[in-house]
N, C-alpha and C positions, 0 to 999 in steps of 0.2 A: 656262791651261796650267800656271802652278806651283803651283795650287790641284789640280788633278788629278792632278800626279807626286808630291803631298803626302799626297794621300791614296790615291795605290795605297800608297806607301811605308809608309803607317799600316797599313794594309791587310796587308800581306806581315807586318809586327810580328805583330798579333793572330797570327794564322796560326799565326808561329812557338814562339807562348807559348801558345798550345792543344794545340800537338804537347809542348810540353814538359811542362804537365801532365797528355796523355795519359802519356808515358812516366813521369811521378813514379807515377801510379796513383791521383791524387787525382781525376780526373774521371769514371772508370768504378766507376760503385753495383754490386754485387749484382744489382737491376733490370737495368740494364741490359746488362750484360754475359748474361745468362738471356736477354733480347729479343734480341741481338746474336747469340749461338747458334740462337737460336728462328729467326732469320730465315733463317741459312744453311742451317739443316736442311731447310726448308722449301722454300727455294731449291732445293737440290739435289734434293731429292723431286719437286719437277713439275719440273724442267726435262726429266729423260731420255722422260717421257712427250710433251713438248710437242714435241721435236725430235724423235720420232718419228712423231707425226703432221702435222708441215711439210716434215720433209725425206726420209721413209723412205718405200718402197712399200707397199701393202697385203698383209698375209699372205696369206699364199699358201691359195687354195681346197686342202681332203683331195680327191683323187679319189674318186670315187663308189663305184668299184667298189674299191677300196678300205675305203673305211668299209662297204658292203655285206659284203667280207669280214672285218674287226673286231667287226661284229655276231653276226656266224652261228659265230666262234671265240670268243665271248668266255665264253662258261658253261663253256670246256675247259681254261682260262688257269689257273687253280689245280689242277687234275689235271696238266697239263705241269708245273707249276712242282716240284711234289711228285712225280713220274716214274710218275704212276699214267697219265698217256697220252703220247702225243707229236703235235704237230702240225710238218704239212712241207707245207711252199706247194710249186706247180706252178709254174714251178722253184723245188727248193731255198732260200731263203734263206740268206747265208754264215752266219749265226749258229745255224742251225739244229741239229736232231740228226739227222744223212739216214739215219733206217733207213725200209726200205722200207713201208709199209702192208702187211699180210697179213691173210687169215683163215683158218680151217681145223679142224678137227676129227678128224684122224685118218683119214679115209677120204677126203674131198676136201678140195680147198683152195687156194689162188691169194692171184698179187699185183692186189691193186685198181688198176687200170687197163684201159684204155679196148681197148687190144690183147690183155688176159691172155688166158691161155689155162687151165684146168681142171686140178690136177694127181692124179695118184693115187701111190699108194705106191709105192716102189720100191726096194729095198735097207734103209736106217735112214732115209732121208727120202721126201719126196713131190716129187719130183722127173724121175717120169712125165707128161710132156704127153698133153692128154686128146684135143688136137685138137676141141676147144670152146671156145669163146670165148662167156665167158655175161654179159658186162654189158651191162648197158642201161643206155644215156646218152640225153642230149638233143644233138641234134646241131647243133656250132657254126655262128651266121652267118659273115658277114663281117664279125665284130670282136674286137676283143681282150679276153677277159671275163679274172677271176680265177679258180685254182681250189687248194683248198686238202684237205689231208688229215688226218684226225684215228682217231689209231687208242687205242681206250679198251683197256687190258692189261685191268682188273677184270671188263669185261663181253665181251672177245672180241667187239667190235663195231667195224667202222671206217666212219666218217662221212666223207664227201665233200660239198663246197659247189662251187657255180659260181656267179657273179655275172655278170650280164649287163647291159645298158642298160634293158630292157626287166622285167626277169625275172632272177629268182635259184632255184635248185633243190639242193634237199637231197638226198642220198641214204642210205641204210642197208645195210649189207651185214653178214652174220653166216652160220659154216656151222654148223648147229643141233645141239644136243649131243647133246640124248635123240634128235634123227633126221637119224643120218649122213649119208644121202642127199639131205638139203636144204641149198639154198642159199635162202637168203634177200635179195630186194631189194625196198625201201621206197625209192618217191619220192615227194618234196612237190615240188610245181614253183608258185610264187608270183609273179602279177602284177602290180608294182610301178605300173603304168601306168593312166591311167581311159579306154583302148581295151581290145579285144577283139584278144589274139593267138593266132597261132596255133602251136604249136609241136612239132616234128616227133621221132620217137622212132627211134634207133637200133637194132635187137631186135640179140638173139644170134647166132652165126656157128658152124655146124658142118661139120666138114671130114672126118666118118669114110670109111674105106674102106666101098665098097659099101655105102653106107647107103641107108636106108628106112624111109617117114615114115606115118603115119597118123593123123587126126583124130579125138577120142572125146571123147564128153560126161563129167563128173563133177560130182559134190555134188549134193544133194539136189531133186529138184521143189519140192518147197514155198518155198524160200526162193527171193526175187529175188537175183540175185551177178552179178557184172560176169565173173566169174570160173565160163564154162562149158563154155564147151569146151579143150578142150587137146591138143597134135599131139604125137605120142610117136615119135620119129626114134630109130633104132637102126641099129649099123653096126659095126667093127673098129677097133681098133690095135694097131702092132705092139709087140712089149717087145721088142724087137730088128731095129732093119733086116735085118741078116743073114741073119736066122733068118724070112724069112716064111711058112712054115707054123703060125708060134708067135706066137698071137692074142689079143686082152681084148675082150669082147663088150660094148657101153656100151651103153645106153639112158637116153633122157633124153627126159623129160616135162616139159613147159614152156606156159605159157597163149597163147592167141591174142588179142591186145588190139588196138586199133585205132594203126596208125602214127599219126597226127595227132590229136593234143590240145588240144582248143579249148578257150582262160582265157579266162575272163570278167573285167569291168573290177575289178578291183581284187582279184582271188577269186585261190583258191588250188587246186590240185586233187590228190591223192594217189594212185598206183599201187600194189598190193601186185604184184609180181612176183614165185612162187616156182618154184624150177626142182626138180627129182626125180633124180636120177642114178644108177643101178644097175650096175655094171660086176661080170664075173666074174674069177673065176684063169685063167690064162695056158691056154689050152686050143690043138688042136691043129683045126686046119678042118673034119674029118670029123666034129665033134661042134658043126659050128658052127647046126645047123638047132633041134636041141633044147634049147640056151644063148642064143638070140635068143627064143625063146618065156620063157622062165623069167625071164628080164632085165626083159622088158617087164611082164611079170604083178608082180613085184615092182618096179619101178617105178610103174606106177600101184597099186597098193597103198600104197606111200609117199605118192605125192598125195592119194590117198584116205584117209589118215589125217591128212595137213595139212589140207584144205579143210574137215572135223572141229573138228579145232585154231582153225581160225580163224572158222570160223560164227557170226554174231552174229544171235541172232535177232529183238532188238529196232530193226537197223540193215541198210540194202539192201546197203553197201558191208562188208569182211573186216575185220574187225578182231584186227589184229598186235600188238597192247601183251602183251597173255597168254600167245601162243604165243611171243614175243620174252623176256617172262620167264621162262618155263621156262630160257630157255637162257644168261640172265642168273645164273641159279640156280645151275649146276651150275659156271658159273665161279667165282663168290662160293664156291663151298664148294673148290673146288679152291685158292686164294688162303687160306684159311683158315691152311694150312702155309705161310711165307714166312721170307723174310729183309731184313733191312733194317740199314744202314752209313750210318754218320757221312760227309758230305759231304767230301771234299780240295779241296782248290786246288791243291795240286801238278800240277806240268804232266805229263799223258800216268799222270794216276790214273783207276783204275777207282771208276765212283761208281754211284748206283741207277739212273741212266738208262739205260745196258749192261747191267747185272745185269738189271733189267725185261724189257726186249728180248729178251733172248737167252732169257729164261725163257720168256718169252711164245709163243718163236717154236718153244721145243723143245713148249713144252704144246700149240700148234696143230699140230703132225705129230703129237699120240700120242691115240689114244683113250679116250674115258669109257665103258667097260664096263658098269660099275655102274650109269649115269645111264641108259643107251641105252633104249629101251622095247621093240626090238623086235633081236636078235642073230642073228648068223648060228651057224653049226652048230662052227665053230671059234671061237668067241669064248668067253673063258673065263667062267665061270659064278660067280656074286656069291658061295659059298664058295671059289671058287678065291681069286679074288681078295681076301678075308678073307684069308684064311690065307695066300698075298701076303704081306701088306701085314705081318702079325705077326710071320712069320717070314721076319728081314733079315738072318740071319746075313751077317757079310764083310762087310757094304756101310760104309763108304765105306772099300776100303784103299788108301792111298796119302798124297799130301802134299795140302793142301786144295788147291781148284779157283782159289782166287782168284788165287792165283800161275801158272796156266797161262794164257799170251797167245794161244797158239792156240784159248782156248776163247770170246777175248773179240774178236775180230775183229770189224771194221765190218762189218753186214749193209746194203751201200745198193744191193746189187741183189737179186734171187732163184737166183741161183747162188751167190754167197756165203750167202745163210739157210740154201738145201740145207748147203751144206757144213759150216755150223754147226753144224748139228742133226745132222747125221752126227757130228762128229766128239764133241759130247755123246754119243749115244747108245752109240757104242764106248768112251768113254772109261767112264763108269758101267758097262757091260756088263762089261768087262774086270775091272772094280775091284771085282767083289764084289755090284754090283747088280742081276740079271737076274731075282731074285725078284720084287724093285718094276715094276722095266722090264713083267715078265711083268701086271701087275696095271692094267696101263693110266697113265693120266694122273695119279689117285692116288697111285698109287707111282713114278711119275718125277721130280714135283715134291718128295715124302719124298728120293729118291736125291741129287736137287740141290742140297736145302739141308743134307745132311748133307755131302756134299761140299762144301760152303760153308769146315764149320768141321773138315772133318779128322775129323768124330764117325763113330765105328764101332761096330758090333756084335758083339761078340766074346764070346763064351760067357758065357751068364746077365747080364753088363753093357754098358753105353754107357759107349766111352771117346771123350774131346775130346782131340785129339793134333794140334793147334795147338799150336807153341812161342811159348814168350813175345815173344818179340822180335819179333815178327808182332803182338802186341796193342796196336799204338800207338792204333788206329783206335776207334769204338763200336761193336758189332757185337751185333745181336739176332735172336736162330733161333725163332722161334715154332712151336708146337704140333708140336715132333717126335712122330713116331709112335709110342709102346712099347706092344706089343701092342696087343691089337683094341679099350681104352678107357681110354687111359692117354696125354695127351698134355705136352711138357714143353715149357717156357720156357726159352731160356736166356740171359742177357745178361751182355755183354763192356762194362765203361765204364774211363775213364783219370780218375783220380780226379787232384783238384789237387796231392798229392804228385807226379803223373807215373807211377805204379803204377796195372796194370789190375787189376780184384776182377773175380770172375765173383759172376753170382745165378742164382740155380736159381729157378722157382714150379712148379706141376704146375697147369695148364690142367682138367684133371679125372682121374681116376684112382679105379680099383676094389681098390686095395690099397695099403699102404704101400709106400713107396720111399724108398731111401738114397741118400744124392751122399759123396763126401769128395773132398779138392783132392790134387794132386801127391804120389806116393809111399802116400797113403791111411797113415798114422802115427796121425793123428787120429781120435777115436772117430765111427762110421758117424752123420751128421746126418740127421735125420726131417723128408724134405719135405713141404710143404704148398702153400695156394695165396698164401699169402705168402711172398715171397720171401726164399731165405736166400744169406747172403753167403761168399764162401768166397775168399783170399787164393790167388793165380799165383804157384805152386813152380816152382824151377827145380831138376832132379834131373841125378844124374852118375850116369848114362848118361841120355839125355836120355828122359822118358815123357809120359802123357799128364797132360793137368793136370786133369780131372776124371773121375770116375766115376761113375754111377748104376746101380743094381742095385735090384729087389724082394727079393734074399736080402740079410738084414743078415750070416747066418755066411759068406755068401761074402764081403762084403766085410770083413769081421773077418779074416779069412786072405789076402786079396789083398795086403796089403802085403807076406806074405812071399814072395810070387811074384813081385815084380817087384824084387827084386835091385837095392836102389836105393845106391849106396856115399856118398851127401851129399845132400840135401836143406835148399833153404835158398828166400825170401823171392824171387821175381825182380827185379832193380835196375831203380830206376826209369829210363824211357826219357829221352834227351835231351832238352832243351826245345830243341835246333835241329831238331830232328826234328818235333815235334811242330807248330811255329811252322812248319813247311814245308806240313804238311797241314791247319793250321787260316786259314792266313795266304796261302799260296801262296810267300813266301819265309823266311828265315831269321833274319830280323829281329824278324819278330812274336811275340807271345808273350811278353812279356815280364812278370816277375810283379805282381803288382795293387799291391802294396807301392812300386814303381817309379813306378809312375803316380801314387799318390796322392802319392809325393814332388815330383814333377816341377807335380801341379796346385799343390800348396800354394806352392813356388818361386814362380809364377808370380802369385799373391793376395796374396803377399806383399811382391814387387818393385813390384805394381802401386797399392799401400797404400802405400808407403812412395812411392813416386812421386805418386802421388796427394796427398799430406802435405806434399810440396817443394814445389808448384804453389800449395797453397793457403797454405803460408806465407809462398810468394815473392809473390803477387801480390795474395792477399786480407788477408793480416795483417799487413802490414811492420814492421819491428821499430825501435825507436825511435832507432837508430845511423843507420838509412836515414834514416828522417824528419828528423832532424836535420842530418844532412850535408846532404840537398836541400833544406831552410830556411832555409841559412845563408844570410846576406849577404851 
């Protein structure tokens, strides 16, 4: 027993004189102290995985139909991001953008869903129901599948997905540009399964007055096509309850396919669906017997020149990629004229996601003229429309567009898009624009983006009458129209003093042209297609801040016409301001110079910290060592 209390006692000593030359700092090397790190690091690195696989549940399986719909959107995830389309799940998602799907071409057109109905013109928008309902879906079991919407601005196409247990279906829908009277729908219906299902098809829904249908063959003998016969149903509506003696005579040719679609195990099968639509002007009953004959003859006349369109003679089945890009085509060139704005974070800013939209939704009520292949007897004729498009005197007079809130309203239904496009097309009309207006889809899209920037046409030049203080933002107006081959660039940036420059280039052009900035004091500069820079005057009385002209003596004497009493440099804008719209608050933005202070502060404290450490604990200095030596 006193040999044992002897030797814990010895025992507890060692102990306490290993702790003390831990604390001198003679017992821990270099080595070891590296191993002694190495080991916590290490420690800490597996432990969070380990306790998560003893104590945690297993992640949670993606739902199916779910990752089914992350597949079928995922090639549209970079055109959303960049505002060249928009996708909107069935319902909504809260983080979404809820504008409605549309399509449309100026003479028909609808919202993509399942109950639409067909509209036609009526006033400044399309906002006549046709009493048609022309989608073709697949019709839901009993279960809960996904479905999602994807509307492409570039190509005027919107995409539709369903996912289902069994089976996922694609759809297509477009209303064709060079041919008004078509609708266009494309299904792929894809069987995920290694059985044979079956699955059932939805057709169209029409509800005219006194309507009357008839069955007739089209497209060629020689070729086999799925696609042969077609029922051509004609009948009335009214453009006025009121008023029922006062009638539209519709006819509408559409294919006869088999309700029930048989998938094979793992196979995929494809529909072209195109529908014809002919409707006349507002006529009175007594002229209703020889306006049902001409409706129908030009209606199938329109299928009979699609079923053309789409004939492939090396293939049984139509093929739609050719006749789909034509009409791909005429958008791309329409889009050619745009505008495009620096991104805000400020709350309740207008950014390219609305500017898109609403462009998209005024170019889908207006028609392509020029592109059409085949016009009616009032459609203006491709000199008309030339001469249009060159001559815009007036257009845009007013204050720009981007500051009108009523022009930028949420479209998330199709009475708010009518309204939209209505209230566009008065507002342009009013403002100077009725030339463009008059020239179709060409010159509307020209009216909008001049209305963008305040640019107007005004005897022999183009003036920008945008004030400065409005240019905190980036702002680029591509290929304005001047005359019939003369297209101009023009770009707004906020340069790092906080001061906007404008740049001028010319796109292409068949003669020289002049710009000069604010007031026009400075001698006429000679555009090119390199861009030339030109400094934001602020004048007293206030004018515009750029000008371009083909006459250089007109603009060599424009200064003395605009009565200018001070002309000076515009002051750069706030950096709260700025920081509000690149930042979302007021904080941001702060200058580069700031930051590189603040990093260096902090390499610097962390160095000199660093220094203290290791001279406190790895290099003690000989006053320590000698006090912890003594005797």
């Amino acid at each position: 027993m006193f040999r044992t209390d002897k030797s814990n006692k010895f025992d507890l000593g060692e102990f306490k004189r290993k702790l003390k030359r831990l604390a001198d700092g003679s017992f821990l090397s270099y080595r070891r102290i590296f191993l002694l790190l190495l080991g916590i690091c290490v420690f800490f690195y597996i432990l969070p995985p380990v306790f998560r696989y003893l104590f945690m549940s297993t992640p949670e399986v993606k739902d199916p139909h779910m990752q089914c719909m992350d597949d079928r959107l995922t090639p549209f995830f970079l055109q959303n991001y960049e505002f060249d389309a928009n996708i909107r799940h069935v319902p909504p998602h809260p983080e979404e953008r809820n504008f409605i799907p549309y399509i449309g071409n100026g003479y028909i057109g609808m919202e993509v869903a399942h109950d639409a109905s067909l509209n036609i013109k009526s006033g400044r928008s399309m906002q006549l129901p046709m009493q048609f309902h022309p989608v073709v879906s697949v019709a839901q079991r009993n279960e809960a599948g996904r479905e999602a919407m994807v509307v492409e601005y570039l190509s005027g196409t919107v995409h539709r997905f369903q996912c289902f247990s069994n089976y996922f279906v694609a759809y297509t829908y477009y209303a064709h540009r060079t041919h008004p009277s078509v609708l266009m729908q494309e299904i792929k219906i894809t069987n995920t399964r290694n059985t044979i299902e079956e699955v059932e098809l939805i057709f169209p829904r029409i509800y005219f007055q006194s309507p009357t249908s008839h069955v007739i063959k089209l497209g060629s003998t020689t070729q086999s096509s799925v696609l042969k016969e077609f029922e051509v149903s004609t009948g009335t509506i009214l453009v006025n309850p009121d008023d029922p003696n006062n009638v539209i005579v519709v006819s509408v040719v559409k294919p006869q396919i088999n309700r029930i679609v048989q998938l094979k195990k793992r196979g995929a099968i494809s529909i072209v669906f195109p529908i014809a639509v002919h409707y006349s002007q507002p006529i009175k009953r007594d002229k209703l017997t020889e306006t049902v004959q001409d409706m129908e003859n030009k209606a199938i006349q329109a299928m009979s020149k699609v079923l053309q369109k789409l004939q492939n003679k090396s293939e049984q089945q139509p093929n739609p990629h050719a006749f789909h890009q034509e009409h791909i085509n005429v958008w791309s060139d329409l889009w050619a004229t745009g505008f495009s704005i620096s991104t805000s974070k400020a709350e309740g800013s207008l950014n390219g996601d609305r500017i898109n939209a609403s462009m998209y939704a005024v170019l889908s009520q207006t028609r392509s003229y020029e592109y059409e292949e085949y016009a009616s007897l009032k459609s203006p004729s491709k000199q008309e429309i030339a001469k249009a498009l060159t001559y815009a005197e007036g257009c845009y007079d007013s204050y720009y567009t981007l500051q009108a809130e009523n022009l930028w309203l949420n479209a998330d239904t199709l009475e708010k898009l009518n309204n939209l496009v209505s209230s566009w097309m008065v507002t342009l009309e009013k403002q100077g624009c009725h030339n463009l207006i008059r020239a179709g889809a060409s010159g509307v899209i020209q009216a909008m983006v001049l209305s963008f920037g305040s640019f107007r046409f005004s005897n022999q030049h183009l003036e920008c009458n945008m004030h400065p203080k409005y240019l905190h933002r980036d702002f680029h107006f591509r290929r304005l129209n001047y005359g019939n081959k003369t297209h101009v660039n023009v770009t707004i940036t906020v340069t790092e003093d906080n001061k906007a420059v404008i740049n001028v280039a010319l796109d292409r052009s068949d003669r020289s042209y002049y710009a000069c900035d604010g007031g026009c004091l400075d001698e006429p500069v000679l555009l090119t297609q390199s861009r030339r820079q030109f400094p934001v005057k602020l004048t007293e009385p206030v004018t515009a801040i750029l000008y371009i002209t083909e006459d250089k003596q007109h603009m060599e004497e424009l200064h003395k016409a605009i009565h200018v009493k001070e002309v000076v440099e515009a002051p750069a804008h706030e950096q709260h301001l700025l920081a509000l719209h690149r930042h979302g608050h007021q904080l941001g933005g702060l200058p580069t110079l700031f930051w590189v202070s603040v990093c260096a502060i902090i390499i610097v404290f962390h160095a000199f910290l660093c220094k203290l450490i290791i001279k406190e604990y790895c290099e003690p200095s000989e006053k320590l060592r000698y006090r912890y030596n003594k005797p």
